[in-house]
N, C-alpha and C positions, 0 to 999 in steps of 0.2 A: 182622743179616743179613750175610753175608760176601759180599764181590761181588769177590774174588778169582777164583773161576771163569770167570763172567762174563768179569770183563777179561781171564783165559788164551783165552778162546774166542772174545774181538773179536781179541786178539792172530792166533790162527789163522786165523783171518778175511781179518785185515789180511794176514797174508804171503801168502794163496790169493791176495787177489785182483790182488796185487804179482805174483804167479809168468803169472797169467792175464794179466797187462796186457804183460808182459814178452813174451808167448808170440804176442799179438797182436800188439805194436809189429814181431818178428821176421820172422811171417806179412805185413805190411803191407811191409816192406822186402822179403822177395823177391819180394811181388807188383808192388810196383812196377821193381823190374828188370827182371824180364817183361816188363811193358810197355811198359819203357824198348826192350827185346830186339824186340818185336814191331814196336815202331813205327817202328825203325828196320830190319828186315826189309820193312816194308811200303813205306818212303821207299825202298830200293833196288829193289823189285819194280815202282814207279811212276815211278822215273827208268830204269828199265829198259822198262818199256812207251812212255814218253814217246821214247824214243830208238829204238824199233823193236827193240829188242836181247831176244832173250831170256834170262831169269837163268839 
């Protein structure tokens, strides 16, 4: 039995789920900028309220 195939097609495999993990990691980093972005939009809207001021 030749299980060359096989291992071209774990191969394929392996790089899919390298491309997916990569695509995720990328997704996870601008979300959390976002949030980094949001939360510090939020801490000026509440040093703004705290201080009577509006933004």
């Amino acid at each position: 039995m030749n299980i060359q195939p096989l291992l071209d097609a774990l191969d394929l495999q392996e790089n899919a789920a390298r491309d997916l993990a990569d695509d995720l990691r990328a997704q996870i980093e601008d979300l959390q900028s976002r949030l980094r972005e949001a939360q510090t939009h939020l801490e000026h809207l509440a040093l703004g309220a705290a201080s009577g001021s509006a933004p």
